[in-house]
Every structure is written in C-alpha cells, then in structure tokens.
DRENPA-3360 file (N, C-alpha, C; in nm, 2 decimals, always signed):
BEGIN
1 = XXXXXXXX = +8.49/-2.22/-2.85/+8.45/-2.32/-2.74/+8.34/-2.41/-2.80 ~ +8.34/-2.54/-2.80/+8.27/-2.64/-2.89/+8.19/-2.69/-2.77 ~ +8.04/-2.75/-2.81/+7.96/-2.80/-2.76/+8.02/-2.89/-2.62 ~ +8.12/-2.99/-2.70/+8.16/-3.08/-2.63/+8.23/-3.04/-2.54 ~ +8.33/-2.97/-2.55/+8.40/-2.86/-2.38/+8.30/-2.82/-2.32 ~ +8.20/-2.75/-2.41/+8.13/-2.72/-2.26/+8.04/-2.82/-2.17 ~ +7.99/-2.92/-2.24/+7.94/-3.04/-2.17/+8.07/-3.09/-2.07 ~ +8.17/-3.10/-2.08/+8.31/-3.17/-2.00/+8.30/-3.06/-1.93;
9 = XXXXXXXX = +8.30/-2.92/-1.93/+8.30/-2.83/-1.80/+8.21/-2.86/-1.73 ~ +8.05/-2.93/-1.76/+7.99/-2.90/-1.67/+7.95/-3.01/-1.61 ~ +8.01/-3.14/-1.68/+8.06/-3.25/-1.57/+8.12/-3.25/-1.49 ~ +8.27/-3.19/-1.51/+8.34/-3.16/-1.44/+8.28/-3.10/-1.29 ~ +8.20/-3.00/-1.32/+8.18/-2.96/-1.18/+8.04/-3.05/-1.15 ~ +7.99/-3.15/-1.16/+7.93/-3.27/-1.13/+7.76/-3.21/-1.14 ~ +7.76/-3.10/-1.26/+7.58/-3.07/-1.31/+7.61/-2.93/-1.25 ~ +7.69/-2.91/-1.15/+7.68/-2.76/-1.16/+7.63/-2.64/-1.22;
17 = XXXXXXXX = +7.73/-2.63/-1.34/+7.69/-2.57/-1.46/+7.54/-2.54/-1.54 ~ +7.47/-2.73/-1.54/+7.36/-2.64/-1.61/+7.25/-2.63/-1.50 ~ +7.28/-2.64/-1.39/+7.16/-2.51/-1.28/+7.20/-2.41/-1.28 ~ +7.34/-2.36/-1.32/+7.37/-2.17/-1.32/+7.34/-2.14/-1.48 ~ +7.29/-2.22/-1.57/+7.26/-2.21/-1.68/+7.09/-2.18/-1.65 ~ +7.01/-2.27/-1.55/+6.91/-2.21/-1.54/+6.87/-2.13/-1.46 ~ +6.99/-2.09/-1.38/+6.93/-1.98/-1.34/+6.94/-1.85/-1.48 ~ +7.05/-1.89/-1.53/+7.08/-1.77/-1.61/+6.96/-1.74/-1.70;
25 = XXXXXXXX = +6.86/-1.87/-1.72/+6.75/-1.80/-1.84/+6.62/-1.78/-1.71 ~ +6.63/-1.80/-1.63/+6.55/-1.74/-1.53/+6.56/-1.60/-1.52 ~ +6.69/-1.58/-1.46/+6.75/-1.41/-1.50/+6.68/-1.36/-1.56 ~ +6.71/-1.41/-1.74/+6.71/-1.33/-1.84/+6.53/-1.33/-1.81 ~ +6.43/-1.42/-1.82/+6.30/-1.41/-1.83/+6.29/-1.33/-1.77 ~ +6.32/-1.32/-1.65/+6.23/-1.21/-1.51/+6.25/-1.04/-1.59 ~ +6.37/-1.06/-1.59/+6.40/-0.89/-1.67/+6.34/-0.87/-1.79 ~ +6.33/-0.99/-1.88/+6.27/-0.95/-2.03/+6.13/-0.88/-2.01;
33 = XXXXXXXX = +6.09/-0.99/-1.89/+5.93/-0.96/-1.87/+5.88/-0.86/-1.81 ~ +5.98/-0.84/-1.73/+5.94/-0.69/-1.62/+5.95/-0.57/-1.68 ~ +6.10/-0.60/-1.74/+6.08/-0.41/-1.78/+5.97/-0.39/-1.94 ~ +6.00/-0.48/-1.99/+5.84/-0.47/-2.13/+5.72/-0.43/-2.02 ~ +5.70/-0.48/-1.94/+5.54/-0.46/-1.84/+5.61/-0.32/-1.77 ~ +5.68/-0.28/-1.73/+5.66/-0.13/-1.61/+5.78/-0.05/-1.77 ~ +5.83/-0.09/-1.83/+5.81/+0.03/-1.94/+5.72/+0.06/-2.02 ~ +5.65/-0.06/-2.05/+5.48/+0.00/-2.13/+5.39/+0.10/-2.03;
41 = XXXXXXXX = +5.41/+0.11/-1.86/+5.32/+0.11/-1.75/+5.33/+0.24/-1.74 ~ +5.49/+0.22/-1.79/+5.55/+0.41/-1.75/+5.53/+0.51/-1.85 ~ +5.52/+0.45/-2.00/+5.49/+0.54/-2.11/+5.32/+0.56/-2.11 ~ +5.25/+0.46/-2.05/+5.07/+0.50/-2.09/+5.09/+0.56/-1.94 ~ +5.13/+0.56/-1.85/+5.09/+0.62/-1.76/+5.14/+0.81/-1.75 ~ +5.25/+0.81/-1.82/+5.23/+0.92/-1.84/+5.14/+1.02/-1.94 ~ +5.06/+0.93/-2.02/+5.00/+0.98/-2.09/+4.87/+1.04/-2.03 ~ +4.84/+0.93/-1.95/+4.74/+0.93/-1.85/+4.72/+1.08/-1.75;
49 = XXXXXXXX = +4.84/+1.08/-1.69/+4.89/+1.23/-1.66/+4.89/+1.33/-1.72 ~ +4.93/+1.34/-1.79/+4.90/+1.42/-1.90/+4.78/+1.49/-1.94 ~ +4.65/+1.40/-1.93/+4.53/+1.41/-1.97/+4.48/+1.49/-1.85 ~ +4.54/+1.43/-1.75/+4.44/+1.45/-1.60/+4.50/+1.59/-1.58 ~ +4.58/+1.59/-1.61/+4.68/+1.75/-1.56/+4.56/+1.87/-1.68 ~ +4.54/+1.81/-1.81/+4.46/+1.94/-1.89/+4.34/+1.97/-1.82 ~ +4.28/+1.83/-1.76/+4.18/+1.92/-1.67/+4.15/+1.99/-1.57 ~ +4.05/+2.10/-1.58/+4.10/+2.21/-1.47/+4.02/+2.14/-1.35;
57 = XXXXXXXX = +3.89/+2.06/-1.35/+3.81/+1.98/-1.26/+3.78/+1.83/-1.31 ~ +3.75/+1.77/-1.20/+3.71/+1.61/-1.27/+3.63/+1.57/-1.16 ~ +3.53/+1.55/-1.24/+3.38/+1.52/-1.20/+3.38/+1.37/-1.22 ~ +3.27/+1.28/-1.18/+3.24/+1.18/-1.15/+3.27/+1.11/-1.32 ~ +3.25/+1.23/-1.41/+3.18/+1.13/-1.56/+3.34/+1.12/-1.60 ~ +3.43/+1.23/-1.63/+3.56/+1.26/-1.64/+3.63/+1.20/-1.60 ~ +3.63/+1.15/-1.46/+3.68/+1.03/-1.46/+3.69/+0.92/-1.44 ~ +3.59/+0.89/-1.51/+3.53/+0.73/-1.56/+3.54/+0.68/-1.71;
65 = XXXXXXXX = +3.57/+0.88/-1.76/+3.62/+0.89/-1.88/+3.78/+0.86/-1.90 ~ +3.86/+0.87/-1.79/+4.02/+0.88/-1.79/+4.03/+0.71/-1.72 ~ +3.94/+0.65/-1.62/+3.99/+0.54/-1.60/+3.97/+0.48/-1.71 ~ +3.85/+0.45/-1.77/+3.86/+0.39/-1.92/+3.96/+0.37/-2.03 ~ +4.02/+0.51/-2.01/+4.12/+0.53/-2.14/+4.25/+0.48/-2.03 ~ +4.25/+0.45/-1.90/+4.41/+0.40/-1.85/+4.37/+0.27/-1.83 ~ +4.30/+0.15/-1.83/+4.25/+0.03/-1.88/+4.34/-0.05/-1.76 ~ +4.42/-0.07/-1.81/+4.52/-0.22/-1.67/+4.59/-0.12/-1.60;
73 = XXXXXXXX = +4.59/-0.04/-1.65/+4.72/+0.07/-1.58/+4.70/+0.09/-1.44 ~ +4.81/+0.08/-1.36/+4.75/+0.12/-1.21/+4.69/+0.25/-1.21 ~ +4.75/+0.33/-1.26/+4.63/+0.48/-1.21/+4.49/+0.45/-1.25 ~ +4.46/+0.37/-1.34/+4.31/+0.31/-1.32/+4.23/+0.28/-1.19 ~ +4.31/+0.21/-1.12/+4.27/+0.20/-0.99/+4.23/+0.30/-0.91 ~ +4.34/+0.44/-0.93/+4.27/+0.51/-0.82/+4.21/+0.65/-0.95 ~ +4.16/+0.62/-1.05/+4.03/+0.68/-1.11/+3.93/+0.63/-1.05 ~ +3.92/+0.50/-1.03/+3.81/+0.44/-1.03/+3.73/+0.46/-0.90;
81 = XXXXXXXX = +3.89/+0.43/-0.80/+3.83/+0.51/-0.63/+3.77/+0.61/-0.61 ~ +3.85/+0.71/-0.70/+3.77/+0.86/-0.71/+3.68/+0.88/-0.77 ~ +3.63/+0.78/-0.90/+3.53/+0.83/-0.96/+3.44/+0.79/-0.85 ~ +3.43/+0.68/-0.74/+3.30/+0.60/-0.68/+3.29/+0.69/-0.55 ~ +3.39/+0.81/-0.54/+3.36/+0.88/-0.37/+3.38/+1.03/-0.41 ~ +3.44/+1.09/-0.57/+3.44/+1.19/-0.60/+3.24/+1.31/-0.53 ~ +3.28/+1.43/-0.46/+3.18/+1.45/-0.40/+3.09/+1.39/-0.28 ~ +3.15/+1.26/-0.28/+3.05/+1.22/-0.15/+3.19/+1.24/+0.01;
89 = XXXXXXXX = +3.28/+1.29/-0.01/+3.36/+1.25/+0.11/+3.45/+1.36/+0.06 ~ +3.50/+1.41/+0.18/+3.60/+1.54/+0.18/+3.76/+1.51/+0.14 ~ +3.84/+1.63/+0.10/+3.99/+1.62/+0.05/+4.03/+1.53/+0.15 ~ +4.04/+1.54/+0.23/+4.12/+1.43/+0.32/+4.07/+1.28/+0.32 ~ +3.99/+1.23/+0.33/+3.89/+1.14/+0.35/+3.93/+1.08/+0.18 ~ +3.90/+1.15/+0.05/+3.95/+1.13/-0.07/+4.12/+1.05/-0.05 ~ +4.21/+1.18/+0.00/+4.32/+1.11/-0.02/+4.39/+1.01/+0.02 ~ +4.28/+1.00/+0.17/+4.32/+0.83/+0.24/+4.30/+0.70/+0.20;
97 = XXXXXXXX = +4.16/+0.73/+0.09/+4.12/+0.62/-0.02/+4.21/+0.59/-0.15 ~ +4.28/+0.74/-0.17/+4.35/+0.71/-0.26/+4.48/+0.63/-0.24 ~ +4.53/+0.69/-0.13/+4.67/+0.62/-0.05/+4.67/+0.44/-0.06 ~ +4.51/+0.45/+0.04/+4.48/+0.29/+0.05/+4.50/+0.21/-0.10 ~ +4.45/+0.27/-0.24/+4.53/+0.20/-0.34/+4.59/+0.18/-0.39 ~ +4.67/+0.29/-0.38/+4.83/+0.31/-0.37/+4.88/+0.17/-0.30 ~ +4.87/+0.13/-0.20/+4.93/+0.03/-0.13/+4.84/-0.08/-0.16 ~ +4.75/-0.12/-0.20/+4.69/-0.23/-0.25/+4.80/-0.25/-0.40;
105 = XXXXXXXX = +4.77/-0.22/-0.48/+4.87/-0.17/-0.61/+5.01/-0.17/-0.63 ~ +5.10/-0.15/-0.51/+5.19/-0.17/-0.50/+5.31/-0.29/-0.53 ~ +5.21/-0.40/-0.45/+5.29/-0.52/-0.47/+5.30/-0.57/-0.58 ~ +5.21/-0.53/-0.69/+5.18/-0.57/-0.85/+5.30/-0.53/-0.92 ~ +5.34/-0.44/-0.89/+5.46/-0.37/-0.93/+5.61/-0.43/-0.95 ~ +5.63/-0.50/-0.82/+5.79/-0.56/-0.79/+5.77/-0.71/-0.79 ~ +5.64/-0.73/-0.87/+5.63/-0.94/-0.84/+5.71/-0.99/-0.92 ~ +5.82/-1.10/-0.89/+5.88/-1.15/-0.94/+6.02/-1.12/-0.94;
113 = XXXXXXXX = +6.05/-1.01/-0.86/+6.15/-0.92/-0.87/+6.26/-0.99/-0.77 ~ +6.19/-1.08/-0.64/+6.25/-1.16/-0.56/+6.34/-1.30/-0.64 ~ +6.27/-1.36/-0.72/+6.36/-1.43/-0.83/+6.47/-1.39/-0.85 ~ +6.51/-1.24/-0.90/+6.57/-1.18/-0.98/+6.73/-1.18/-0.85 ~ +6.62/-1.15/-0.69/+6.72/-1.13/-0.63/+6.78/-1.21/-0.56 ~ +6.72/-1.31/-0.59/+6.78/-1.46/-0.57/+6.84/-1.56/-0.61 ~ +6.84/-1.51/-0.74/+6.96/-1.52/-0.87/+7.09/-1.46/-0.86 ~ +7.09/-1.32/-0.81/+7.20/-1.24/-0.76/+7.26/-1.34/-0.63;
121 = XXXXXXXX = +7.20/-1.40/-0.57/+7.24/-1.42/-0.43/+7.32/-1.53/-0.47 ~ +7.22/-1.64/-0.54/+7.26/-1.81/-0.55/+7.31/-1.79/-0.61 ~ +7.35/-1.74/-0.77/+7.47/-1.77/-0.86/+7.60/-1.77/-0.84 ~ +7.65/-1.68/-0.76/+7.84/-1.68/-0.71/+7.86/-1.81/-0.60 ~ +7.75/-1.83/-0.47/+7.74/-1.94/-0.44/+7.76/-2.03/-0.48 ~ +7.65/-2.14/-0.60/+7.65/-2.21/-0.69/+7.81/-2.25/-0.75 ~ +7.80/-2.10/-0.84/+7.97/-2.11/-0.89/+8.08/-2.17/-0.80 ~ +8.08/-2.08/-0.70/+8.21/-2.17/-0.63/+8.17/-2.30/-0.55;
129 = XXXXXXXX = +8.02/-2.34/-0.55/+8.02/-2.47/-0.51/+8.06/-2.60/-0.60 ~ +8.06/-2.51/-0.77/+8.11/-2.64/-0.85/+8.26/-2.60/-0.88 ~ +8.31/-2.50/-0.82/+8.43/-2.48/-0.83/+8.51/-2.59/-0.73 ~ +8.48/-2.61/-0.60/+8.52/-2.70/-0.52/+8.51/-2.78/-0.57 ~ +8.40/-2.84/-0.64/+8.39/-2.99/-0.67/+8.48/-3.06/-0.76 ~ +8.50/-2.94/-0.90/+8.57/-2.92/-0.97/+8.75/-2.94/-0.92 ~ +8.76/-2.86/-0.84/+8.89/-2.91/-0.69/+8.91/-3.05/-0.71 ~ +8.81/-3.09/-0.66/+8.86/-3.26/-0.59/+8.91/-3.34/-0.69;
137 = XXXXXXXX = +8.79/-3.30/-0.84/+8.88/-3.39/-0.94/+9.00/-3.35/-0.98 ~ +9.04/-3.21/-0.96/+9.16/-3.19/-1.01/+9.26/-3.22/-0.93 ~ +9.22/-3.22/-0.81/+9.37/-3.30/-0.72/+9.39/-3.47/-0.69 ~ +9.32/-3.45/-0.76/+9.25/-3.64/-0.71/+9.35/-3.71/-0.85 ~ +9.36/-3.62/-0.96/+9.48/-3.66/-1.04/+9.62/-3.70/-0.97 ~ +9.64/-3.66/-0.88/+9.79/-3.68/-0.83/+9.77/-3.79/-0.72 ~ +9.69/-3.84/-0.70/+9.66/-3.98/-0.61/+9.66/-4.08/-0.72 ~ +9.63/-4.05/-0.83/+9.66/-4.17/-0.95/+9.80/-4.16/-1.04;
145 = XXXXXXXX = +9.84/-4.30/-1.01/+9.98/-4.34/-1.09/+9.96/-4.28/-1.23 ~ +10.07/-4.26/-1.30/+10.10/-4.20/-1.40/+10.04/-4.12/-1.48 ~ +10.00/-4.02/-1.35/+9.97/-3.87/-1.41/+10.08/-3.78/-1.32 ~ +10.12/-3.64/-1.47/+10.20/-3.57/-1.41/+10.13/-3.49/-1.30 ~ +10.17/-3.43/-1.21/+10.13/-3.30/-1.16/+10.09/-3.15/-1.23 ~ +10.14/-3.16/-1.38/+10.11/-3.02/-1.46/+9.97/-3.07/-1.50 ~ +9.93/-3.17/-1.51/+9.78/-3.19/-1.53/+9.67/-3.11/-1.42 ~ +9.76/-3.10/-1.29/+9.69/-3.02/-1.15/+9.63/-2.92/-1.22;
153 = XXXXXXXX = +9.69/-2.83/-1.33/+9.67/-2.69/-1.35/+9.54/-2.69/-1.43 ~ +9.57/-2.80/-1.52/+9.45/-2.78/-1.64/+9.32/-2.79/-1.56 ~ +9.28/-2.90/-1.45/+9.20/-2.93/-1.37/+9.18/-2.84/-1.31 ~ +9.19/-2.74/-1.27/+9.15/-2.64/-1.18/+9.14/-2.49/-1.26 ~ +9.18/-2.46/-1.36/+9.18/-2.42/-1.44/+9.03/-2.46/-1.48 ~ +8.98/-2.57/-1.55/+8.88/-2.57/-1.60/+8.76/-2.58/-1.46 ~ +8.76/-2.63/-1.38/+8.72/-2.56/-1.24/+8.68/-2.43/-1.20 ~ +8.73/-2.36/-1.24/+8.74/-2.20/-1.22/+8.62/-2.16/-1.29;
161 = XXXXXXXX = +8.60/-2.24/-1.41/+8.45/-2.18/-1.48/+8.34/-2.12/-1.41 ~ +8.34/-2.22/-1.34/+8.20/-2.25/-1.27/+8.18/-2.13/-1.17 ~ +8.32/-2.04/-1.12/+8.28/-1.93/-1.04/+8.27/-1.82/-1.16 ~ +8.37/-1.85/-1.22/+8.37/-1.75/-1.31/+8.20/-1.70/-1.38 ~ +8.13/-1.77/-1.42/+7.98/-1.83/-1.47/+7.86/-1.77/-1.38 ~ +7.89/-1.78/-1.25/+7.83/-1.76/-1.13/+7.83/-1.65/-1.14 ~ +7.94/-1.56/-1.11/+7.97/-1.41/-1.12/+7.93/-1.31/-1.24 ~ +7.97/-1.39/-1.34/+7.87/-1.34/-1.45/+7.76/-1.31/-1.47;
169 = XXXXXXXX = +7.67/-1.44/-1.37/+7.51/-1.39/-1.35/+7.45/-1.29/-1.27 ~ +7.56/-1.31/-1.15/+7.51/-1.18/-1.07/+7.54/-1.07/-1.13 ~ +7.65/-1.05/-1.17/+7.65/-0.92/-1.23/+7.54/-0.86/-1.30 ~ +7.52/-0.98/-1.45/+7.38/-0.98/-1.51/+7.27/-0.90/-1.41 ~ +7.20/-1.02/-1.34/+7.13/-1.00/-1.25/+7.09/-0.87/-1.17 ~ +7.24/-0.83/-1.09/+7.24/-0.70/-1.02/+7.24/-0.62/-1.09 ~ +7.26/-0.61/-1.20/+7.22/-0.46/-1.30/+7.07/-0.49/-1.38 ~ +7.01/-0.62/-1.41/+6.88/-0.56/-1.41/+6.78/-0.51/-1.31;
177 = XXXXXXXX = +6.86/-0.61/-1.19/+6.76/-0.57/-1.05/+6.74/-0.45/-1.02 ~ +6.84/-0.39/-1.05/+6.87/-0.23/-0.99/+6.79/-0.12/-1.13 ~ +6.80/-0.16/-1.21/+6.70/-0.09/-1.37/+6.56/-0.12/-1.28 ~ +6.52/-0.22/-1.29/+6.41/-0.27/-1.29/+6.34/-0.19/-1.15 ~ +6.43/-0.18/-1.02/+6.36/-0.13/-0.91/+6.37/+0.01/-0.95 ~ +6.44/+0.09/-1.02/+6.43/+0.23/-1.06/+6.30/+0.25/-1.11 ~ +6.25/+0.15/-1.24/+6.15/+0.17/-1.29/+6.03/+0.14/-1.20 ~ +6.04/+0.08/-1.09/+5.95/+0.06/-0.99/+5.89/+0.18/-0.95;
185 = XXXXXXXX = +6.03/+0.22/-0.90/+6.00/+0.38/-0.84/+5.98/+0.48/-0.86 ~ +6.00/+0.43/-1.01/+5.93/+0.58/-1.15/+5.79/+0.57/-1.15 ~ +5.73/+0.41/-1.13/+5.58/+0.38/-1.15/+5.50/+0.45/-1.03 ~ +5.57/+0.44/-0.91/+5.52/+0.47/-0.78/+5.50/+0.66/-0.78 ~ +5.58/+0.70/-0.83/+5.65/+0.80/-0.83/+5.47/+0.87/-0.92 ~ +5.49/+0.80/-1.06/+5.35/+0.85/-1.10/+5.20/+0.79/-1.01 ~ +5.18/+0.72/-0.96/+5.12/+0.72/-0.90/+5.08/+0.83/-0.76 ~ +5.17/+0.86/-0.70/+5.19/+0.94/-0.67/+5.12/+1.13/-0.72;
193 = XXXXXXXX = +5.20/+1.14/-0.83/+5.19/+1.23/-0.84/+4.99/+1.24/-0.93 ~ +4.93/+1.08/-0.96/+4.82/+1.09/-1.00/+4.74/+1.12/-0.89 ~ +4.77/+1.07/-0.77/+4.69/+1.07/-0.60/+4.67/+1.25/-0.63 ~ +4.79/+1.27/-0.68/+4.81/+1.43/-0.64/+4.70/+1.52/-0.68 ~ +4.69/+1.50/-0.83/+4.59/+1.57/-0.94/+4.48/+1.55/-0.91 ~ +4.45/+1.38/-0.90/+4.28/+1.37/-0.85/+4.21/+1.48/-0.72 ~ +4.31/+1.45/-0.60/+4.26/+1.51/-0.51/+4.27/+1.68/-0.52 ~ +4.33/+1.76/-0.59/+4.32/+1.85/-0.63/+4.24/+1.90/-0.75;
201 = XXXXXXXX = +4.17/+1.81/-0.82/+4.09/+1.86/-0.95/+3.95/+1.80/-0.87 ~ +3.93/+1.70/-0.78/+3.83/+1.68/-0.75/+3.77/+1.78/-0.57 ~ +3.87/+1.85/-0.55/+3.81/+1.95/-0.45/+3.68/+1.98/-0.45 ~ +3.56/+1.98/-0.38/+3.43/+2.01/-0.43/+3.36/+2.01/-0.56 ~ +3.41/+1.92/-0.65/+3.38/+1.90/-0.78/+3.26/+1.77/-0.80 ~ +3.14/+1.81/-0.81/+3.02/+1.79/-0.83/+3.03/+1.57/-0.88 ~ +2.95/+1.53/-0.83/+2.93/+1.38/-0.81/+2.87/+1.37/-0.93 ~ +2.88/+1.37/-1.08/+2.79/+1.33/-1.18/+2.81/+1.25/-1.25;
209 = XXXXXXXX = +2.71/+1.19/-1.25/+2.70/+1.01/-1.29/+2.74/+0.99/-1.41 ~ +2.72/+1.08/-1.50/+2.76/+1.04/-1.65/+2.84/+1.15/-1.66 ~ +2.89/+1.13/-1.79/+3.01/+1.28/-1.86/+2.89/+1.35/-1.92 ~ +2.94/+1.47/-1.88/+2.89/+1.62/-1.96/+2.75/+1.64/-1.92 ~ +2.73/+1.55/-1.75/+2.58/+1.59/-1.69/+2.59/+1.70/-1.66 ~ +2.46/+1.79/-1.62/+2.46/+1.92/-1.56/+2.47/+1.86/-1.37 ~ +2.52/+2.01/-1.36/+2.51/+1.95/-1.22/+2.37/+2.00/-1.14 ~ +2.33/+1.90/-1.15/+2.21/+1.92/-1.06/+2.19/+1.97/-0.94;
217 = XXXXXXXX = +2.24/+1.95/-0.81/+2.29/+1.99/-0.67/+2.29/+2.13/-0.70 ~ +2.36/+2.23/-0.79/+2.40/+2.34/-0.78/+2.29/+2.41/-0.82 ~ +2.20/+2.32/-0.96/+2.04/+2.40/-0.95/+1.95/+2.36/-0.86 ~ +1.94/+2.29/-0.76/+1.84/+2.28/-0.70/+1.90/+2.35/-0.52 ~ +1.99/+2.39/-0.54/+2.04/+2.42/-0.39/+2.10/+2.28/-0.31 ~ +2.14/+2.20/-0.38/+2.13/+2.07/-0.27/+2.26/+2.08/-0.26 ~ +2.33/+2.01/-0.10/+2.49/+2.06/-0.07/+2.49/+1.91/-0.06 ~ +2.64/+1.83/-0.11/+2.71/+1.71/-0.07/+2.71/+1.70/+0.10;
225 = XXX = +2.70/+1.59/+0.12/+2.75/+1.57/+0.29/+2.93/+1.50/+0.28 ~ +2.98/+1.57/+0.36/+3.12/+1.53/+0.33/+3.14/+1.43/+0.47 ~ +3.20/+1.34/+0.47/+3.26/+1.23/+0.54/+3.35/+1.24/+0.62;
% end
C-alpha cells in the first residue's frame, strides 16, 4: 500500500481518515504512558511492601524512613499520614486517615484513562461516518455519463476503510483500557493492603521523632492520649 493510496483513501472519505489517525497516536500515547507509570508504581510499590511487612513495629522514625525510600509512590502518601499521627490517635481514628488518602490518591491513578475511553467510543463512530461519506462518492459515479456501474464496487470498497480503521482502534484501545484498569486495581489493591500493615505495625507503637530514638514516654511513665 503506497503513500499515495493512502492519501486517496483518506480523501475519499473527505479527512476522515487522518482524525482516526489521530486518534490512533492518542491511543497509542495514553497506553505508552500509563502503563510505563503504574508498572514502575507496581514494581517499587511492592518493594515498598515488602520492607513494611519485615517490620515487626513502625514508629514515627521508621516510617519516615520507608516514606523516604517510596519517594512519588502513592504508599508515600500514607507513610507520611502515619508517620504525622502514628501514636497521637487510636487504630481506628489511624485507619480513617489512612482511607481518606487512599481516596485523595486515587484519582492520580486512572488520569487520562478517559481519553483512552473515548477513543474506544469515537473511533467505530468516526469510521463509519467516513464510510458514508465515502458512499456518496461512490454512488455519485452512476449519476455521471460514461461511467460503468462496476466502478460502484471499487468506490465502496475503498469506503469501507474508514470503518474498517475505526474498528481497529477500538479494538487497540479496548485492550489497552482493560490492561491498564487491571493495573489500576493492582495499584489500589497495594495500597490497600499498605493501609493494612501500617495500622497493624503501628498499634500503640511509640510517636518518635527521629529513627532509632529511645522511647521516652515508656521511661518516664507518660501515656499517649488517643483521639
């Protein structure tokens, strides 16, 4: 297929063609970009887990130590909630702060993802809007003197691209959208299961400002007030 056919196909359907061309590198961008970002998100974040799971408690310093080392990563976020209420506020009271970032955090996750699914939607649309168009010039041959009628075929025939093209993207499309919300839910999933760790390693586990402080509170008799 030569430059020049494909320029005549996408006359033919009157420019049709190259807006389902841009949707198609839109497609491709949104997916290139998303799953590089929530597969890097999901390999450090399980590392992240990892870490948090070896410890048996996590104090104030510990995890200021683990938000550090998870840097842009969303479980950063809720290190950081916990390092700033770890000890001052009870298991419950903890995990409602944690929740709340959970859902602050969330939307970061699937941005851009609406493109993707609007590319699914518009492309078969599109297609068969330049497939009609594509129609008119091919019947519009037989209103003009000294053309055969087998010309109908070729005309509609090259018409047909344009759905054909359409459908291709969605397909595209619908299979990254559907990767991509999996890996959504893989991300959420660890999050999740980080909400989980913190509020169980931080159960009455002492408010200390730096790593590898003593805990003070426990030599002086002094008790946390919980919230």
């Amino acid at each position: 297929m030569s430059i020049n056919y494909i320029i005549y196909l996408a006359d033919y359907s009157d420019g049709v063609l190259y807006v389902l061309a841009g949707l198609l590198v839109v497609a491709l961008g949104v997916m290139i970009d998303r799953f590089w970002s929530l597969r890097s998100t999901i390999l450090h974040g399980a590392s992240i887990i990892n870490a948090t799971t070896a410890a048996p408690t996590l104090g104030a310093g510990e995890l200021a130590r683990l938000r550090d080392k998870a840097g842009n990563l969303p479980e950063a976020a809720l290190l950081d909630m916990a390092a700033r209420h770890v000890g001052m506020v009870s298991t419950d009271a903890m995990a409602n702060r944690l929740d709340e970032t959970v859902m602050l955090v969330a939307p970061r996750l699937d941005r851009r993802l609406w493109m993707l699914d609007t590319v699914v939607t518009l492309a078969p649309l599109l297609g068969l809007f330049g497939t009609i168009i594509g129609m008119f010039h091919a019947f519009n041959v037989l209103a003009q003197p000294g053309h055969a009628p087998a010309e109908v075929t070729g005309g509609v025939a090259d018409a047909l691209v344009a759905t054909a093209f359409g459908i291709f993207i969605a397909m595209l499309g619908l299979t990254g959208f559907n990767a991509l919300s999996n890996q959504v839910r893989h991300v959420l999933h660890q999050l999740d299961c980080m909400k989980m760790l913190i509020v169980n390693r931080t159960d009455g586990a002492p408010n200390l400002a730096t790593h590898g402080a003593a805990a003070q509170p426990a030599a002086h008799g002094m008790a946390f007030v919980e919230a």
